[in-house]
C-alpha positions as CSV (number, residue, x, y, z in Angstrom):
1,X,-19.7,34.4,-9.8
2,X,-16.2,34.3,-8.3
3,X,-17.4,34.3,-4.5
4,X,-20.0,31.3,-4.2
5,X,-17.4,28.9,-5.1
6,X,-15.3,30.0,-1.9
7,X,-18.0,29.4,0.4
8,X,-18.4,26.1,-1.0
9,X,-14.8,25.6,-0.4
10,X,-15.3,26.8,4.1
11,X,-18.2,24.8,4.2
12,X,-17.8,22.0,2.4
13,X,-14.1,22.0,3.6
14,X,-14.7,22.1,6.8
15,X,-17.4,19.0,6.9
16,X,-14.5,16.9,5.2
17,X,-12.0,17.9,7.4
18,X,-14.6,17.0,10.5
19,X,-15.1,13.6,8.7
20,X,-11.2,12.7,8.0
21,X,-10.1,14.0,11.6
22,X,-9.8,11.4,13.7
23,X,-8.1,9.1,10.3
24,X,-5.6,11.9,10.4
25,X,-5.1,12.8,14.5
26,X,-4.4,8.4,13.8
27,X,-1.6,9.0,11.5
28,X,-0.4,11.8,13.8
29,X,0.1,9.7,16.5
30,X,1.5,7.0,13.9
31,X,3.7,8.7,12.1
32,X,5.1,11.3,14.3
33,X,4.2,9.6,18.1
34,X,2.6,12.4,19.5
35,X,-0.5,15.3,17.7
36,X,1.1,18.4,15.6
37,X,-1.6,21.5,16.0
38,X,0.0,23.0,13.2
39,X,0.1,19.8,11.0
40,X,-3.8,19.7,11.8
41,X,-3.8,23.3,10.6
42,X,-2.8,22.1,7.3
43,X,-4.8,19.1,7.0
44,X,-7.9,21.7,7.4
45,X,-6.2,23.9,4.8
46,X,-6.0,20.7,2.2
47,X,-9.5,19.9,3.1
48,X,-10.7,23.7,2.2
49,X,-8.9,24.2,-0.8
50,X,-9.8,20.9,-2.7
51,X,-13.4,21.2,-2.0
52,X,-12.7,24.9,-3.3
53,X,-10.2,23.4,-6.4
54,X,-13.7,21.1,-7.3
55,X,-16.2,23.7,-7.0
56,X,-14.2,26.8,-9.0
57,X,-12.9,24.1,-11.7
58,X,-16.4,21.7,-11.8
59,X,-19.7,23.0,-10.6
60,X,-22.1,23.9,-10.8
61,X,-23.1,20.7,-13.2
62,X,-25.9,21.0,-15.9
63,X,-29.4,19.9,-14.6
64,X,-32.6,19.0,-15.8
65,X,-32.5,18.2,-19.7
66,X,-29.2,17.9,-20.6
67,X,-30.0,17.0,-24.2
68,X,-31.4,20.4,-24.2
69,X,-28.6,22.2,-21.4
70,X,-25.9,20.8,-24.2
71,X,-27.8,22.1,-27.3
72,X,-27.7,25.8,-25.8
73,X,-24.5,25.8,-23.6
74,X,-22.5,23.0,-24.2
75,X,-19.4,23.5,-26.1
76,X,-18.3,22.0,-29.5
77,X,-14.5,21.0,-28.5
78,X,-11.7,22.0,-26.4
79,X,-9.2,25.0,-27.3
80,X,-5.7,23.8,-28.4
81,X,-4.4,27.1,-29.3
82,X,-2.0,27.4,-26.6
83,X,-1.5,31.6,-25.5
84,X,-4.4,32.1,-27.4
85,X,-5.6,34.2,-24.3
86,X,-2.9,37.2,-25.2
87,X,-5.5,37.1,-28.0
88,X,-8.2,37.0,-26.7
89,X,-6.8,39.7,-24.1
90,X,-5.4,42.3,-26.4
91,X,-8.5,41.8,-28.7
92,X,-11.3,42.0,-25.6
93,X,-9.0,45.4,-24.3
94,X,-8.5,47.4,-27.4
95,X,-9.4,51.0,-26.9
96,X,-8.8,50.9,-22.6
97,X,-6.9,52.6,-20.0
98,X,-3.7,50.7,-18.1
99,X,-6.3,50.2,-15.0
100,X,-9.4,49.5,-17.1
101,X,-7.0,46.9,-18.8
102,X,-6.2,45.3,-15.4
103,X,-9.9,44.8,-14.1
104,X,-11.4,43.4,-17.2
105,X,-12.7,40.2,-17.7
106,X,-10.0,38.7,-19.7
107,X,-7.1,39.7,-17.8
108,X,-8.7,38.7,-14.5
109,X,-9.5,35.5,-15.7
110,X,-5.6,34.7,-16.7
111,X,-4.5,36.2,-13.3
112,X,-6.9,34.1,-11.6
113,X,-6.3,30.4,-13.5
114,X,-2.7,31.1,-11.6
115,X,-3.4,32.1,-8.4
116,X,-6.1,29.1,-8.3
117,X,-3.2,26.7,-8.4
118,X,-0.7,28.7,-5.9
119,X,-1.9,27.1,-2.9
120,X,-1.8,24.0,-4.5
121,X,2.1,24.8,-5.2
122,X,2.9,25.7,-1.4
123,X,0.8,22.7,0.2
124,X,2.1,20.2,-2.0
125,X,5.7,21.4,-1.9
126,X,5.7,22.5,1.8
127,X,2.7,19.9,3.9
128,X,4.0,16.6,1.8
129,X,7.4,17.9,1.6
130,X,7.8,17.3,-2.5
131,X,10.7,18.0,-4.0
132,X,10.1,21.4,-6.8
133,X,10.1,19.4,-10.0
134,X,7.5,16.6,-8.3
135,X,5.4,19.3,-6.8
136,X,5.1,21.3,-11.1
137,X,4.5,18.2,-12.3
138,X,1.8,17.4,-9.9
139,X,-0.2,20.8,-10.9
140,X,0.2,20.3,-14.6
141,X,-1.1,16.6,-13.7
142,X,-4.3,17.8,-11.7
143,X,-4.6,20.4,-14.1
144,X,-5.0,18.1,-16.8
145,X,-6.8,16.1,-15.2
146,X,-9.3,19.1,-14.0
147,X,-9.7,19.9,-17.9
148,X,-10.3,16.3,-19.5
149,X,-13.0,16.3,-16.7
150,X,-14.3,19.1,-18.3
151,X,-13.7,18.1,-22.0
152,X,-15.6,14.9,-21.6
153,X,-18.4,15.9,-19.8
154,X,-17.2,14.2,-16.2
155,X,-16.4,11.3,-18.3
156,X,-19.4,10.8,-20.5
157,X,-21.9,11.7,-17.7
158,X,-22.7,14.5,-19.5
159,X,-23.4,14.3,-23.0
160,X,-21.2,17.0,-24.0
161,X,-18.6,19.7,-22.8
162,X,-20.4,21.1,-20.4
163,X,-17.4,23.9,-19.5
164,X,-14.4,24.8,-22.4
165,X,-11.6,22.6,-21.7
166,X,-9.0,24.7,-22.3
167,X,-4.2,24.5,-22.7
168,X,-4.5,27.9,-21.8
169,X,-6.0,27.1,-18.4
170,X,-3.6,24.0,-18.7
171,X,-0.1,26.2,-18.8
172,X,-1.3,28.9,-16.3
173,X,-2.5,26.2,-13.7
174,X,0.6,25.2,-13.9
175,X,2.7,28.5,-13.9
176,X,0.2,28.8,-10.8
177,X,1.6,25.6,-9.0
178,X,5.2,26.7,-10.0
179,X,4.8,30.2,-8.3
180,X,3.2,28.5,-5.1
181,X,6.5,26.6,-5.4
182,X,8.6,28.8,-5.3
183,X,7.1,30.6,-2.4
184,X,6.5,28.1,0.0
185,X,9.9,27.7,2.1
186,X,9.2,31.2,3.0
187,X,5.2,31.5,3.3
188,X,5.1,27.8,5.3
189,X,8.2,28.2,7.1
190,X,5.9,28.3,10.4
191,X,5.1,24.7,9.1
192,X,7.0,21.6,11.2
193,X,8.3,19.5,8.3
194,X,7.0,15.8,8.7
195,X,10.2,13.9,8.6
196,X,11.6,16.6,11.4
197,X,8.2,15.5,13.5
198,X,9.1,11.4,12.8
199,X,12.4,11.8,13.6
200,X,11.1,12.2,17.4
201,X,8.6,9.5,17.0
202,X,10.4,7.1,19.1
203,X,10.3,9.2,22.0
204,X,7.9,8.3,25.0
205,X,5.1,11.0,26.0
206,X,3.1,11.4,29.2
207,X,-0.2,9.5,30.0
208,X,-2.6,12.6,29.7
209,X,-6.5,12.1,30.2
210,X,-6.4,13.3,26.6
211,X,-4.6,10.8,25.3
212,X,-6.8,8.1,26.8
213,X,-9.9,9.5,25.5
214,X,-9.3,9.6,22.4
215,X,-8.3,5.8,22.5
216,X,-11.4,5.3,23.3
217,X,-12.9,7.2,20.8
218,X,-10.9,5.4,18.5
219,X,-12.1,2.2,19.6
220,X,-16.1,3.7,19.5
221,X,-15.5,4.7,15.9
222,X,-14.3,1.6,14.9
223,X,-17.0,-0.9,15.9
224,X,-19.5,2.0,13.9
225,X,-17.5,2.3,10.8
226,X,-16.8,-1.5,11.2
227,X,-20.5,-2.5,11.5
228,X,-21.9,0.0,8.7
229,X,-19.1,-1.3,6.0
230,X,-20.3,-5.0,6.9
231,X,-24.1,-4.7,6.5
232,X,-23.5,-1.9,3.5
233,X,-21.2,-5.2,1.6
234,X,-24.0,-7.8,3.3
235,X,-26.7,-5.3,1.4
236,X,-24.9,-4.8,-2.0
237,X,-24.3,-8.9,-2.5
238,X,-28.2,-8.9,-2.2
239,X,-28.9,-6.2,-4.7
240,X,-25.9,-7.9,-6.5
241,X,-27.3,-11.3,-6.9
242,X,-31.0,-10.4,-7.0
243,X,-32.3,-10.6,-3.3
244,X,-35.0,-8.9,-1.8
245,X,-33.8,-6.6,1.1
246,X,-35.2,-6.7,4.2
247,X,-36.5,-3.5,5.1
248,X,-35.5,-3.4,8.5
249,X,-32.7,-5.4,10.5
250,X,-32.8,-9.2,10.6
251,X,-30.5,-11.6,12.5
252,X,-27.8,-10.8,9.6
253,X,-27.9,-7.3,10.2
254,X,-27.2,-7.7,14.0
255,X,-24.5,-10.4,13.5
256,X,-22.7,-8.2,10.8
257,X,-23.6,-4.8,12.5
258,X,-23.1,-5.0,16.1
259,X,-21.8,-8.6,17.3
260,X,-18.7,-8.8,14.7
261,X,-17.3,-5.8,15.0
262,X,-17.9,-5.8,18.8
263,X,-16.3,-8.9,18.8
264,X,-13.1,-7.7,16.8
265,X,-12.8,-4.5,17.8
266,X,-13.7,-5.0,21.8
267,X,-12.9,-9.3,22.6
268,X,-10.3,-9.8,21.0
269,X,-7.6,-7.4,21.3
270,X,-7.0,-8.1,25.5
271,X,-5.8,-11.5,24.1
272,X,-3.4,-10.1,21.5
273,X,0.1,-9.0,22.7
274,X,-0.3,-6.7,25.6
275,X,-3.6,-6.8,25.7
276,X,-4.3,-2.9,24.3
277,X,-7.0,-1.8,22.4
278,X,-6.6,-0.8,18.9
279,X,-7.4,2.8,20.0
280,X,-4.9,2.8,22.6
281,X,-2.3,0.9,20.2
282,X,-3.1,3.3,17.9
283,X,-2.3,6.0,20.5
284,X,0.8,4.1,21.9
285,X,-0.6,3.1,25.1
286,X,-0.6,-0.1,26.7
287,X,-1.0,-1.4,29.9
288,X,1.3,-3.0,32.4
289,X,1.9,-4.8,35.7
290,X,4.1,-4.7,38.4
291,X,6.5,-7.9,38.8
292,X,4.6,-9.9,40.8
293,X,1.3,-9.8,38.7
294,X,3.3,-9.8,36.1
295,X,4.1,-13.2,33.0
296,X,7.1,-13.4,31.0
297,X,9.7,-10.2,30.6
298,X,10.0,-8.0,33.3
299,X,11.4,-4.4,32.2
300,X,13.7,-2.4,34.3
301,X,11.0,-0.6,35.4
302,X,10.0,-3.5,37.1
303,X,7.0,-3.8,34.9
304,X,5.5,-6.2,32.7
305,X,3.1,-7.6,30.7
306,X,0.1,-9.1,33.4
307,X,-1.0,-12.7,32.9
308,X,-3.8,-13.8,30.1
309,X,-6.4,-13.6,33.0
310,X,-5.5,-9.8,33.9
311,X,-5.3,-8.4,30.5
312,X,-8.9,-10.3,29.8
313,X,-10.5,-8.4,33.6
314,X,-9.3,-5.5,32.4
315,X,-10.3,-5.4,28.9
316,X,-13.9,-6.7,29.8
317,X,-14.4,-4.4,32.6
318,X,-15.0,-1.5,30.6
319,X,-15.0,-1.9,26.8
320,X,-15.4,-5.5,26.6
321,X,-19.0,-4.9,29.3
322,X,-19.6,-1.9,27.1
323,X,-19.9,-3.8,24.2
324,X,-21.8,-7.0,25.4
325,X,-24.4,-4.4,26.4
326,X,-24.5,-2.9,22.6
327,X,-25.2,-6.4,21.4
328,X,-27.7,-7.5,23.9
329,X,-29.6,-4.0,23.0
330,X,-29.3,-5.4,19.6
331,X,-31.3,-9.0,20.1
332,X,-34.3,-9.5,18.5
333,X,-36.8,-10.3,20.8
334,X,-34.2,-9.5,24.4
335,X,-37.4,-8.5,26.3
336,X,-36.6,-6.5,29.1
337,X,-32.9,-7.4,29.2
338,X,-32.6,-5.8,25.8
339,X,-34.4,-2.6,27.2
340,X,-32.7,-2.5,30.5
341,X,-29.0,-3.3,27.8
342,X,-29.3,0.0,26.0
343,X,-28.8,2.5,29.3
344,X,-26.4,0.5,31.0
345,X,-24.3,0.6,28.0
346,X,-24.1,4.3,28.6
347,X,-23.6,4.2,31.9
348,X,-20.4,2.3,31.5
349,X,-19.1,4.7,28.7
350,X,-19.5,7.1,31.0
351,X,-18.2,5.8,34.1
352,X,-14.9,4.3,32.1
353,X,-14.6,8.2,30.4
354,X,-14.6,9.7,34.0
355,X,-12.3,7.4,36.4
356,X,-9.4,7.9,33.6
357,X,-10.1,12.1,34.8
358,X,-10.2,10.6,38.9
359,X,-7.9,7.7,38.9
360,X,-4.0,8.0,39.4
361,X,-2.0,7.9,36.5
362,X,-5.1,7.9,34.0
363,X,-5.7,4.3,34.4
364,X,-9.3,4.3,34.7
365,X,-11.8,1.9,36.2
366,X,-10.6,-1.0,34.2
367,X,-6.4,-0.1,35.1
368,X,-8.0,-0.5,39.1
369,X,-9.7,-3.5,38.6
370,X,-7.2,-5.6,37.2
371,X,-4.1,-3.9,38.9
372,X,-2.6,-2.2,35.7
373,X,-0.9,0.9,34.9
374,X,-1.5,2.7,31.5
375,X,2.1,3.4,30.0
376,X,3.8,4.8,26.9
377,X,4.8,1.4,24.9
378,X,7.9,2.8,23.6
379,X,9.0,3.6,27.4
């Protein structure tokens, strides 16, 4: 009974923590200017224990007739007696040992309503730095929250109180959250504060082959998530106002899909500012030219921003060629050059993912093309 709900909380936990990781290595590099191992540490820990938090306090949900599921398990109202567990304790005890009294049912339920909200008391106090009143209040907050979900049947979903919603559950939470508290300085002290890790933000890193990739990466992911969210909105307004959908993709689809978030994610950046990608803006990178191929501001380095034409070569030798072949593979009706548009495109992902490993200081196919170093912006 008490074991399922944990492996819920790995598994489940860990697919989260896979889908938020590259939002969060983003803030990283954001917020702190370079990637904390222990701070991703914690981020998996969040992930694990409020998919854990959900399943122990939520599931699993009533199923199949719920007119009948309430009518033989559903409960008639919350309990607003608050301790009535040293009740329900001394009553459900009477007649035991001292160690019988500490394995039953009653007592192991109290203890375990606050050590289910511990963790929440050292993550919230210790990860997001909150102050000790902040990080209580929080608790008792979720708590509540937790038990109204309860109460009302996930909000009227459920036609009744489909677990007991109870103050009881509501204090100890929150003596829980307290405790983890409490306890957190000492058992997070191994945990880098994040206003100690922004404090250094300003300071320039190396160019590692790292470093690039997951620009690019960054850059991949957001012409996907850019197309999906488009077509998913372009989908929903049909639904919305009564359209058929088509079953597969027409012209729309491509447009919204492929060519527009190509276009914003891939063409237009090189003409922005210093010409870096979102991924590698994202990742404080940007590239530069030597004085003599260089417009505007020179630094002391003797580097400078190149001229429109040189940031536009070498943003269209890799990503900007990369995606002009995910869009041609994308026509409707490109014959062969839509067939021959597919493969290429992963030939140039490939070949731009392996010159930044061969070329001299990580610039990669398009840094040699067009002349430019790959630096740390805030050098």
């Amino acid at each position: 009974m008490w074991t399922w709900p944990a492996y819920v909380g790995v598994i489940g936990g860990a697919l989260v923590f896979l889908l938020i990781l590259l939002p969060v290595v983003v803030w990283q590099y954001r917020r702190y200017g370079r990637l904390s191992g222990l701070r991703l540490l914690g981020s998996a820990a969040v992930a694990v224990y409020g998919v854990a938090l959900v399943a122990y306090t939520l599931l699993p949900l009533p199923s199949g007739d719920l007119a009948q599921w309430c009518a033989q398990h559903g409960f008639s109202g919350p309990q607003l007696n608050p301790f009535q567990f040293v009740e329900d304790v001394r009553r459900d005890t009477a007649g035991m040992s001292a160690a019988q009294r500490l394995r039953s049912p009653a007592v192991l339920q109290t203890v375990f309503n606050v050590v289910l909200f511990v963790p929440w008391g050292v993550l919230v106090r210790r990860f997001f730095g909150w102050r000790l009143p902040l990080t209580v209040l929080s608790a008792f907050a979720a708590s509540l929250l937790i038990e109204t979900t309860q109460g009302t049947g996930i909000f009227g979903l459920v036609p009744c109180s489909y677990r007991l919603a109870d103050v009881d559950d509501l204090l100890t939470n929150t003596l829980g959250g307290l405790v983890g508290a409490l306890v957190a300085p000492v058992v997070l002290r191994w945990m880098p504060r994040s206003t100690d890790l922004a404090a250094q933000r300003g300071v320039p890193r190396p160019v590692t082959v790292w470093r690039r990739w997951l620009g690019m990466l960054i850059d991949a992911v957001l012409v996907s998530v850019v197309g999906t969210v488009l077509v998913l909105f372009y989908r929903v307004v049909l639904v919305a106002t009564g359209q058929e959908v088509p079953l597969g993709s027409d012209g729309i689809d491509v447009a919204l899909g492929t060519v527009v978030p190509v276009a914003l994610v891939l063409f237009v950046p090189p003409f922005l500012g210093s010409g870096a990608s979102w991924g590698q803006r994202a990742t404080w990178l940007e590239p530069r030219w030597t004085a003599d191929a260089a417009e505007g501001v020179v630094g002391p380095d003797g580097l400078g921003r190149g001229t429109t034409v040189r940031r536009a070569v070498r943003g269209f030798t890799s990503g900007g060629l990369w995606g002009a072949c995910l869009i041609l593979a994308e026509v409707p009706g490109g014959g062969p050059v839509r067939d021959v548009a597919a493969p290429l495109g992963g030939l140039v992902a490939f070949v731009a993912v392996v010159s930044v490993l061969l070329t001299r200081d990580r610039r990669g196919l398009s840094g040699v093309v067009s002349g430019a170093r790959i630096v740390d912006a805030r050098g």
